[in-house]
N, C-alpha and C positions, 0 to 999 in steps of 0.2 A: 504494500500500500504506500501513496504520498504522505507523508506526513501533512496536516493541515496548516502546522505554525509554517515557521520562513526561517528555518533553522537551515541554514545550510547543509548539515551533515551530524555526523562527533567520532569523536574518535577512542580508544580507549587503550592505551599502553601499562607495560610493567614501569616505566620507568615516565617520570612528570618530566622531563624535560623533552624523549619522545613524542611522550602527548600534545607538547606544545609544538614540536619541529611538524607532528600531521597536519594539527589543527591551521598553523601558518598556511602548510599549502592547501587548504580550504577558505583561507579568509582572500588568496592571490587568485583566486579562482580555480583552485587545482578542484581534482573530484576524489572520491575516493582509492582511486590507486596510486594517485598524489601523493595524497597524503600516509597511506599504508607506506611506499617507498621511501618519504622523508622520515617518518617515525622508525623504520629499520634500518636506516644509517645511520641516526642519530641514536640506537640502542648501541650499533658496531663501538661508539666513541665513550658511550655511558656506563656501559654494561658488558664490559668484555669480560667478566666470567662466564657469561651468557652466549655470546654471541659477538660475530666478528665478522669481516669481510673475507675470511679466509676459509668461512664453512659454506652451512646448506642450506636451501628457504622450500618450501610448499606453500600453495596456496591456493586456495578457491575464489575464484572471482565471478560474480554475478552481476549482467550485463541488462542497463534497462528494459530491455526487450525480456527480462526472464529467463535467459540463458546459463547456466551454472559452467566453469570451466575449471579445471583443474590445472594448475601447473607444477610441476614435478621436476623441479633445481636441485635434484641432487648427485651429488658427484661421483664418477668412477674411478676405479681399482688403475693404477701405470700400466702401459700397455706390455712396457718392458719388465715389469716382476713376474714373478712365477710362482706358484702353491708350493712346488720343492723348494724353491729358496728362502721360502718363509719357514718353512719346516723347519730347514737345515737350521736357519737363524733361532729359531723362538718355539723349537718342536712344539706342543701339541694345539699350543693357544697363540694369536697374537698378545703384545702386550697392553696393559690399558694407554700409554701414550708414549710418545717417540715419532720419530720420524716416519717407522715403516705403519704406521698409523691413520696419516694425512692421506687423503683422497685428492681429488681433481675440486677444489672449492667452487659450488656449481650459485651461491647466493648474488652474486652480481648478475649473472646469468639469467637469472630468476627475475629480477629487478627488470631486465630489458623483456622480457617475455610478457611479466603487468602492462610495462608503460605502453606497449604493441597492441594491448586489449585494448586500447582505450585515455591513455593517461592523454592531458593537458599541456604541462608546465615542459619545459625544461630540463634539462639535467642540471645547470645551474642554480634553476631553484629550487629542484628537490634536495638538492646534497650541501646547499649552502650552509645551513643549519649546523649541519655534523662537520663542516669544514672548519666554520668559525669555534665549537666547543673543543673539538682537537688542538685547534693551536691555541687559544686563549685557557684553556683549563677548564676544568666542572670539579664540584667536589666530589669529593668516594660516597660512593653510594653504599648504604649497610650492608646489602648483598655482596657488594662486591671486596667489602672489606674482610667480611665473615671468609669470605672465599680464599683470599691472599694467604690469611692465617691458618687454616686448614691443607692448604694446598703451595706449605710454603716448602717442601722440600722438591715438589718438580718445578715449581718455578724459578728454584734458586739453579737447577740442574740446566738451566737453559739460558743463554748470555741476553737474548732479545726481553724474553721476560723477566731475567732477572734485573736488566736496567730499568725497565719500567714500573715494576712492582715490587723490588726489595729494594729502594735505591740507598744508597750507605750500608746496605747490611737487613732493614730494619723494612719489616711491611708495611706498604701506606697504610692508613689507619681512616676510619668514617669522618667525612669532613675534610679530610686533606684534597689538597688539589691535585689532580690527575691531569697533566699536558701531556701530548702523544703528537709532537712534531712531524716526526716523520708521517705518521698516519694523514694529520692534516696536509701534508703535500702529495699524498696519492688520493686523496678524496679531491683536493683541486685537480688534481689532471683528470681523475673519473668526469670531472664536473666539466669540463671542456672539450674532452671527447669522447666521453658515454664509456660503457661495457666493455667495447670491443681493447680499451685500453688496459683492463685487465688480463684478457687472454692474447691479444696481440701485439701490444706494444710493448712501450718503454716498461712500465710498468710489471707487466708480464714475466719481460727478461730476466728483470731483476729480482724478481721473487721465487721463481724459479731456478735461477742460478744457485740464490740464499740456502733452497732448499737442499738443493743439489748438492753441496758443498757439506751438507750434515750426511750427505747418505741418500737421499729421496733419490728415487727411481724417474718422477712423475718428469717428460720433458715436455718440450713446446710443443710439438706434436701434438699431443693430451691436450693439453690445453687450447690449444686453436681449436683441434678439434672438438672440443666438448659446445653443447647447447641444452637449454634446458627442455622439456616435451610437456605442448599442451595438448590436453585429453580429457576425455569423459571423466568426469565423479562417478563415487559408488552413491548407489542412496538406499533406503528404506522406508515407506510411509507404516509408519509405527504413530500408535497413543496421540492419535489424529494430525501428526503431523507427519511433513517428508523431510527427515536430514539427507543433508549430501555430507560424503567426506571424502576422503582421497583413499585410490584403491594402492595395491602393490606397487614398490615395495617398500610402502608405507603399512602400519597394523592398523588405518581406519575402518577394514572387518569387523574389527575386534567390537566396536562399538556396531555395530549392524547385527553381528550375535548377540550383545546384549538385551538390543530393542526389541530382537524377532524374542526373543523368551521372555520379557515382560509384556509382548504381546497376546503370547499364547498362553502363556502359563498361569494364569492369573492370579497373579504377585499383586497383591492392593497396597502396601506397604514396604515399598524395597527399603528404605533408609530409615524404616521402623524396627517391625516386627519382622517384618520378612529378609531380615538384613544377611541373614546366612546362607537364605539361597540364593539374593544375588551375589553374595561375593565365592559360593560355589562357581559361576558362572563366570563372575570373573579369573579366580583363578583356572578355570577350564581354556579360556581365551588366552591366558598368560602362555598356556602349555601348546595349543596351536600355533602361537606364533613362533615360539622358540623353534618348534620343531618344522614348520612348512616357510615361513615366510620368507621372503627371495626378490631377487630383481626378477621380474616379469617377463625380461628379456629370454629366461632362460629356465625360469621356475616351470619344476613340473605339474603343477595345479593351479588354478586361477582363482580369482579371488571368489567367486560362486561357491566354488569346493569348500574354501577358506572359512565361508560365512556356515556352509549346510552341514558339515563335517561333524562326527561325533569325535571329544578331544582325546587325545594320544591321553596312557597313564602316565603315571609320573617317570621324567625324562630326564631325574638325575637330578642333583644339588647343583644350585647355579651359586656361587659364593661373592659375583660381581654386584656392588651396588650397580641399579638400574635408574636410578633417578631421574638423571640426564640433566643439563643445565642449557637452557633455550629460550626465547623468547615467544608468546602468543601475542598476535593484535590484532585487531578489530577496529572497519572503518567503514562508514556508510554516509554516503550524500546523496541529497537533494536531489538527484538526476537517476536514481536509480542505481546508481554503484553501489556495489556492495563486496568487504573483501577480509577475508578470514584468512592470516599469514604468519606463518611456523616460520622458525629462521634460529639456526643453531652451529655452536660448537660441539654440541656433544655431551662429553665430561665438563667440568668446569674447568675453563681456558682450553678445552680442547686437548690436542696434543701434548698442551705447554710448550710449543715451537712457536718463536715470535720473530719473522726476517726483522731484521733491525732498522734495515733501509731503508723499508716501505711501510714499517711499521705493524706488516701486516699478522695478527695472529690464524693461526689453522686449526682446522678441525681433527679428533681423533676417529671419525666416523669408521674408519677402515679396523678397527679391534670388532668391530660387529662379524667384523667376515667370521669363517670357521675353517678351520687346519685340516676338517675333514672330510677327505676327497668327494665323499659318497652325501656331505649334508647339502641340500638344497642352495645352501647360501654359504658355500663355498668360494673360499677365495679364487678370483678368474681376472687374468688381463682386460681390462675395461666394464668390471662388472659393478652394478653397484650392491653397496650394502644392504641390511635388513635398515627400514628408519621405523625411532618411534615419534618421528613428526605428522600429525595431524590434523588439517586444518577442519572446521564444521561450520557450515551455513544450514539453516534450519527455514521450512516454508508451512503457512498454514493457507490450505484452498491457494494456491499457486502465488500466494504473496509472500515477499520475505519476511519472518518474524524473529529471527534469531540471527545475530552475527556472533559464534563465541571462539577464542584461541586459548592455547596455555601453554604450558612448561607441565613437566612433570616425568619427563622419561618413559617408562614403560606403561605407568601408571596414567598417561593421558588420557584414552578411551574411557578409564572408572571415573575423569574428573567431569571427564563430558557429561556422564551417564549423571553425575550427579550437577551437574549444572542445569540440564536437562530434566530431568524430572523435577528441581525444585522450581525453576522457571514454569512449569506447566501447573506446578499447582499454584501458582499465581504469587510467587516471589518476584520483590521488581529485584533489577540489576544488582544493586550493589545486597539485597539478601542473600541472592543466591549466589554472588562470589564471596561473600561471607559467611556461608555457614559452615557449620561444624566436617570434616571430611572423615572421611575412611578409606584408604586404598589396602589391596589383596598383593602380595606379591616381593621381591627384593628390594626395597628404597636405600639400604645405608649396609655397611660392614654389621656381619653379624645376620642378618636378614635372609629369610629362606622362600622358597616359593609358595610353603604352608605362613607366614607372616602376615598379619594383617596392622597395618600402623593410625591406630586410631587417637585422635584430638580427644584430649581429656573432654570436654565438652559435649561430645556427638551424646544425642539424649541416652536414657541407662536403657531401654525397651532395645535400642540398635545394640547396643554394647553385651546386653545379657544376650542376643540373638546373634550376636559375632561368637562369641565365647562357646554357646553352644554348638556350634556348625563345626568344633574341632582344631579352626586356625590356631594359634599362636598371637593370640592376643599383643602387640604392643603399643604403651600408651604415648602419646609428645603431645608437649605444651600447644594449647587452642592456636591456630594460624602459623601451622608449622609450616617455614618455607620449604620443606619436603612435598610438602602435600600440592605442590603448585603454584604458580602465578598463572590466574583465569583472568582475562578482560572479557566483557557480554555486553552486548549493545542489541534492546531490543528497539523495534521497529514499532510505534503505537498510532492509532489514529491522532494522537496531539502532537507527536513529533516523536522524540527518541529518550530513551529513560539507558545510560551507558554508566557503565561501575567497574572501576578496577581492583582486581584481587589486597586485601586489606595484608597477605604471607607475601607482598613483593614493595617495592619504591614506586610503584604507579599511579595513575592517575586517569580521569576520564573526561572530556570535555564537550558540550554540545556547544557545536560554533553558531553564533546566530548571525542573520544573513544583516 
């Protein structure tokens, strides 16, 4: 539906100074991929535990005329590595970060594939934002400071990150100022001659060379050659609405299994009383993905199978926190845009490899692959990883009603599941990124696939029906940044009601015209 007021849009980021760099290119005239784009270069410079220009973006974009699109910016395996020499290197497992880690960073890429939809503005004015907080400074963000101290032994293992995040010795700290010069002079050149200066230019060179020089495989080749693929969404009209999400080899399935079984099943209280059966369900969904999910290019089941499938038994102790550290945003204007946009490193800082030159941090996406020959998502010369980025646009009688994104690693699909259903029983925006969460599955060291990590908070009815279902109860403080950063912007006949996650630094904004 149009909104009635003259609100131009809103926008809703993890981080308020993103929110502001969208909402800018809404007030310049931009539309919603505008300002989606500005708000995800301006995370790169804010929020690099999060996300960087050196990882990967998804996205669903929805085009006035009612069209859902999908885009799928994520990056590939070196053409020149091999499964034996990863063997040989790191027998049975990749590592969680290093160099042999870093993929082909498919997020710039991504960026150009939005602005083709449809975008407005500039490269100029989308990236001006993130230009200017790069070289003039922002301060540490909590998130990102909590991150530094937790993750200060690979940081300190790597000279790019360790100049910019131990400087003297000692971790930036919340408040301090964060300059990223070198970053600020590749976001100006981005700015003057688009995408293509990442994968083929000056740019390019030098950041691959950076790499090269640690060991990285990944050459210009790969990177000229990479683009990102727009395609069909997955959907479901479930509990009278249709979600889209993104298919392989993304786990947006996972959530499509959910809906279909609180369709059929008649669960009247999942985040109640019935809270053991859904998080049976989820943990079911944990175990098909681990075991089937693949790049598509090459997977032997599609995502049909993925969604109808009865799940594999238990597939073994996964001892990796699955978290993931990413960014969700949500942007919708005036004109009918509308755009639901995943965009990550990974782990938090990714790799932990930062070229120094270009400033640019990377992704660890490439530890997803698998050492073993025969698993689906096996490591292969130009293949990509398993992701668990997913972006969700939501429609009621063919109008859009829901724009939602998040962080949260494995655990995305259960955040949706519950942003979703509280939205339906008629929570506005910022209720339903505020309430109490539960996720099924690996979040932290220590955590098993039997795990369920529940917010001291979540009412006792959920809590007594988690405990009985058999998980492994455990409890974190209410708005545990584990549990996510959600942004949700609904669509109302008076215009937009947009809320961001209370467990991140964000913020929401409705631009009025």
């Amino acid at each position: 539906m149009t909104p009635e007021n003259t609100a131009r849009g809103a926008v809703a980021t993890s981080h308020y100074l993103a929110t502001e760099a969208g909402a800018d290119a809404l007030r310049s005239g931009g539309n919603a991929i505008d300002a989606a784009i500005a708000a995800a270069a301006m995370l790169c410079v804010v929020y690099p535990n999060n996300v960087a220009l050196g990882g990967d973006l998804v996205a669903l974009v929805r085009s006035p005329d009612g069209v859902v699109r999908f885009v799928n910016a994520t990056g590939r395996a070196p053409s020149a590595m091999s499964l034996a020499e990863l063997r040989e290197r790191h027998g049975d497992a990749l590592p969680a970060r290093g160099i042999d880690t870093v993929t082909v960073p498919g997020g710039v890429r991504g960026w150009q594939a939005l602005a083709e939809l449809g975008g407005r503005l500039s490269w100029e004015q989308r990236l001006d934002g993130a230009r200017a907080a790069a070289r003039d400074g922002v301060p540490v963000a909590r998130s990102v400071a909590r991150a530094v101290r937790i993750d200060r032994r690979d940081l300190a293992a790597d000279a790019g990150c360790r100049g910019l995040f131990l400087p003297g010795g000692s971790p930036i700290g919340e408040g301090d100022t964060l300059r990223e010069p070198a970053l600020a002079r590749t976001i100006a050149q981005l700015a003057v001659h688009g995408p293509d200066e990442f994968y083929t230019g000056r740019i390019a060179s030098r950041w691959i060379a950076g790499l090269r020089a640690l060991g990285s495989r990944i050459s210009e080749a790969d990177v000229a050659a990479y683009r990102a693929v727009v395609e069909r969404p997955v959907s479901i009209e479930a509990l009278g609405v249709e979600v889209f999400t993104s298919p392989p080899n993304t786990q947006g399935f996972s959530l499509l299994r959910t809906l279909r079984f609180l369709a059929h099943q008649g669960v009247t209280d999942p985040l109640g009383v019935d809270a053991g059966r859904l998080a049976a369900v989820f943990g079911e969904n944990n175990r098909v993905r681990a075991r089937w999910l693949a790049d598509p290019d090459t997977a032997p089941i599609g995502v049909d199978e993925l969604v109808g499938m009865d799940a594999p038994e238990f597939i073994g102790a996964d001892s990796r926190p699955a978290s993931g550290d990413t960014v969700g945003l949500t942007a919708v204007s005036a004109d009918g845009w509308a755009v639901s946009l995943v965009q990550s490193v990974y782990w938090a800082f990714g790799a932990c490899v930062l070229e120094p030159e270009t400033g640019i941090l990377f992704q660890n996406r490439g530890t997803s692959f698998s050492l073993d020959a025969a698993h689906p998502a096996a490591f292969s010369p130009g293949r990509r990883p398993p992701h668990t980025l997913m972006p969700v646009l939501v429609q009621r009688d063919g109008e859009l009603a829901f724009a939602a994104a998040t962080m949260g690693g494995q655990a995305q699909p259960q955040i949706h599941a519950h942003l979703l259903l509280n939205s339906l029983a008629g929570a506005s925006a910022i209720e339903a990124t505020s309430a109490p969460r539960w996720v099924v599955g690996v979040q932290d060291d220590g955590d098993t696939a039997s795990t369920v990590t529940v917010e001291a908070d979540v009412p006792r009815r959920a809590q007594e029906a988690l405990r009985e279902s058999g998980l492994r109860v455990k409890t974190v403080q209410p708005r545990d940044e584990g549990l996510g950063h959600s942004n949700l912007i609904r669509v109302l006949p008076s215009g937009y009601d947009a809320a961001s996650d209370p467990r991140s630094d964000g913020s929401a904004v409705v631009v009025a015209d």
